[in-house]
C-alpha positions, -999 to +999 in steps of 0.1 A: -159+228+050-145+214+082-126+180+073-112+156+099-084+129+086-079+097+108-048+081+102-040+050+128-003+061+138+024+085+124+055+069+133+073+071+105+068+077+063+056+042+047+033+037+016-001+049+040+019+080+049+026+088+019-013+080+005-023+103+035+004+132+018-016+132-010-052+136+012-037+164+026-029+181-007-066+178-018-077+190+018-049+215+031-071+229+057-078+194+073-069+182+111-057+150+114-065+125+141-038+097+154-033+074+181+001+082+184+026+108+166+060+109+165+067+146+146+101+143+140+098+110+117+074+123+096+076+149+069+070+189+072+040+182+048+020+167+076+035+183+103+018+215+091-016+205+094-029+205+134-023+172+147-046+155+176-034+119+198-058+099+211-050+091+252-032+058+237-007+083+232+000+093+271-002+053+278+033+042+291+059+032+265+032+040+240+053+054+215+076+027+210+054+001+215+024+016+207+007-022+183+007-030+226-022-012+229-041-027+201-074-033+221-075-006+238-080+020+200-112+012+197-120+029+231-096+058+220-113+062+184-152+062+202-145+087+224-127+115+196-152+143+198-158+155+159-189+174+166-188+203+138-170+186+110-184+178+074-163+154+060-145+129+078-115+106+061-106+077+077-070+058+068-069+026+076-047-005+080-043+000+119-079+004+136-089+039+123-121+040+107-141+036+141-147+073+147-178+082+157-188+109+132-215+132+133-248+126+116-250+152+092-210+147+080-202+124+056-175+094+064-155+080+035-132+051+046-097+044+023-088+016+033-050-001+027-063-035+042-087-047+071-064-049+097-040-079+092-038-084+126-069-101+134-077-108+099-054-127+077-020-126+091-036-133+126-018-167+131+014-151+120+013-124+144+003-145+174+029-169+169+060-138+170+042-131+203+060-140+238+035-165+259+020-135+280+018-118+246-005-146+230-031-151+258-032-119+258-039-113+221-059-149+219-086-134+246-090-097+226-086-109+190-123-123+186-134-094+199-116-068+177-129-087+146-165-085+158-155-047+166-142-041+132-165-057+112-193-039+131-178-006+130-176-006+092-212-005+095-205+031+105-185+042+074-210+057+046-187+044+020-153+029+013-125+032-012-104-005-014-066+004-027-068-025-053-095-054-066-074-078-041-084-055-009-118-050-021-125-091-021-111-087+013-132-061+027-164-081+012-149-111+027-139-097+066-167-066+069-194-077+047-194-042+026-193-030-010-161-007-023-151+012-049-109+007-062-089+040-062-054+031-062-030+048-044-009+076-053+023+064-066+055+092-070+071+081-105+089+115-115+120+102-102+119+074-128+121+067-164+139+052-192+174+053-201+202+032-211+208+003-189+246+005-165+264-030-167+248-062-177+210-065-185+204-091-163+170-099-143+159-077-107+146-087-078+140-056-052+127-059-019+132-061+021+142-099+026+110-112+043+091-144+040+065-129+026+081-113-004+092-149-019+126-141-027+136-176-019+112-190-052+135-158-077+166-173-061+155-209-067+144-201-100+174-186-110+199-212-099+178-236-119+180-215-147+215-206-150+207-168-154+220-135-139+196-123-111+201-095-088+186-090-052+185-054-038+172-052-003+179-066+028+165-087+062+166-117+082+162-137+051+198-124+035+220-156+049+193-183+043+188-169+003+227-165+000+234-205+010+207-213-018+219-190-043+236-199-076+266-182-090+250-163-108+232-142-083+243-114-064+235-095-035+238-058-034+221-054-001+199-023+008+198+006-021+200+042-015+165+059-033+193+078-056+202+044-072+169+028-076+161+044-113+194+030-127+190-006-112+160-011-129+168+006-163+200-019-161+173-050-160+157-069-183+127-074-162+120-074-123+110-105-105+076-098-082+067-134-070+051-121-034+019-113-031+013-075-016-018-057-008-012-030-044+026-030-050+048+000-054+080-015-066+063-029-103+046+003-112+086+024-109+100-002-128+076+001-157+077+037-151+115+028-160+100+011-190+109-025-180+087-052-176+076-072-145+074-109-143+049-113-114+030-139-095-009-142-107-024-125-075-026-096-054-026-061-063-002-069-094-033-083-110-043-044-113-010-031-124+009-056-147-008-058-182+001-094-194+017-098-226+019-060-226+036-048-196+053-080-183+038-116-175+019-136-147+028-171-132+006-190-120+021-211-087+043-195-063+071-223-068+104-218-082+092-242-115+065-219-123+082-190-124+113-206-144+086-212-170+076-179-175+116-165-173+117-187-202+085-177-221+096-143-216+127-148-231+113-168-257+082-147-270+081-117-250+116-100-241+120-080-276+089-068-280+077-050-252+085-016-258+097+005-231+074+038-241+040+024-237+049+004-205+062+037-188+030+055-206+007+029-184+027+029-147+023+068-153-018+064-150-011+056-115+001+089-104-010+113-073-034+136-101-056+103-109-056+093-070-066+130-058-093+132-089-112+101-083-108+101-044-127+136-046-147+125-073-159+099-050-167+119-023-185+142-043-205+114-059-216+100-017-218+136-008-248+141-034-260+103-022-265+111+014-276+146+012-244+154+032-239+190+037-209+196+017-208+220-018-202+196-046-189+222-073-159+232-045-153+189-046-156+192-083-129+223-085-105+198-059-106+172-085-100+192-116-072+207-098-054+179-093-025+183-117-049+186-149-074+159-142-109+159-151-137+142-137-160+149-165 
């Protein structure tokens, strides 16, 4: 079996590297396919399997601006020759899916998001643009979206990375999906006795997006310990608001995450992100999340069981739930089954179900690849059956 991985860029190790990791586990003999590739910021797994650049790669100042080039990958991905493969994988966030793939092989898109560029973050993007920049971007965004939606038309089927990407991929490309989370790494973390005073978490890069500013608000208002661990452009804005009570550690080295959250008494997850990493290690730490009502946290936090939801992303609502969790909620969630259910999310379940799947297409489509081999790959992966 020939099997061809498209991955938008490799510039450094973030959550779709690390999904991509894992596809390379369950296809070891696969090439991979990139716009651009920077080999020394990404890890010796990947750099083991033969690596191919598209000609946005040898386009000047491509690889450190390479998002420049944004209309110009869909011209790069059309003309990858993949004459010969079976099985082709496409990763995608950046434009990656619009390979042309042969007729007999079968194409299986895992998608992270519909590219937020020309999608939903569009206006945001634009607006961090120079003035060149956004005429630019205003003149080639309508047609990327008609591109993209189009070339899903392409892909023979499509794995979403939570029930919030697969409304969006209904909503932006008019197709069908099936969930399969993504791999999540939770060795590294588990219970233990807490270090200093059990006070509340909130871990993140200080963004906008990631709501800090409603946790610090919150907090103030409430009169109770809250710790932020991360840092950004945010930091001096959230620290003028802050109460006394709150204190900033700044960015955390990896070797210190498993302690910070077994010393909380819950984490504080009021953004809204595409899955969600940070809530499934602290459960996996066997504390529980106290998270806005949307995004992928709706597939990962358990309510009354694993943490709780709020319902408004304003600091009142999720003072409310601070105190329903200290009210009703605090002393009885125990730490073992919380860690037992972030552990369902681990690379075996992703690596099963993602073969599974593409042994289920496979046998759709009459695609040309052996289906007891794609069995084998999923029962392999770390003890997981698909029966």
């Amino acid at each position: 079996m020939k099997v061809a991985v498209i991955h938008y860029w490799l510039v450094g190790m973030r959550g779709g590297e690390r999904v991509l990791e894992r596809i390379c586990e369950l296809f070891p003999e696969a090439d991979i396919f990139t716009h651009v590739c920077i080999a020394q910021n990404i890890s010796p797994r990947l750099r083991a399997h033969r690596i191919r650049e598209t000609f946005i790669a040898r386009l000047p100042g491509a690889r450190r601006a390479y998002q420049r080039y944004l209309p110009l990958m869909p011209r790069a991905l059309e003309e990858l020759d993949l004459s010969g493969y079976d099985l082709v994988l496409s990763s995608e966030s950046g434009p990656a899916k619009g390979v042309i793939a042969p007729p007999d092989a079968l194409h299986l898109c895992y998608c992270h998001s519909p590219m937020r560029y020309i999608w939903d973050q569009h206006h945001a993007y634009r607006a961090a643009l120079g003035p060149l920049g956004r005429a630019v971007f205003a003149a080639a965004a309508p047609r990327l979206r008609l591109w993209d939606a189009a070339s899903a038309a392409r892909v023979d089927a499509i794995a979403a990375n939570s029930r919030f990407i697969q409304r969006r991929i209904r909503r932006c490309w008019g197709r069908e999906s099936r969930v399969i989370h993504p791999p999540v790494d939770l060795e590294a973390y588990a219970p233990g006795p807490p270090e200093g005073e059990a006070g509340y978490l909130f871990l993140s890069e200080l963004v906008p997006y990631k709501r800090a500013d409603i946790a610090v608000q919150a907090f103030r208002a409430l009169d109770l310990p809250l710790t932020v661990a991360g840092d950004g452009p945010e930091r001096g804005r959230l620290e003028a608001m802050a109460g006394p009570r709150t204190r900033f550690l700044g960015r955390v080295p990896a070797s210190r995450m498993a302690a910070l959250y077994r010393s909380c008494k819950a984490l504080i997850f009021p953004g809204v992100e595409d899955f969600g990493i940070v809530p499934l290690e602290a459960m996996a730490c066997g504390r529980p999340v106290i998270a806005y009502r949307g995004g992928g946290a709706l597939d990962t936090v358990v309510e009354g069981r694993t943490g709780l939801f709020f319902n408004e992303q304003t600091p009142e609502s999720l003072a409310e739930a601070v105190l329903r969790f200290e009210r009703d909620h605090g002393a009885r969630m125990d730490p073992d089954p919380i860690r037992a259910h972030a552990m369902g999310f681990g690379p075996g379940r992703f690596k099963s179900e993602l073969a599974a799947m593409i042994a289920d297409e496979a046998a759709r489509i009459g695609a040309r690849l052996d289906p007891g081999d794609l069995r084998r790959r999923a029962e392999a992966a770390e003890g997981f059956s698909t029966r």
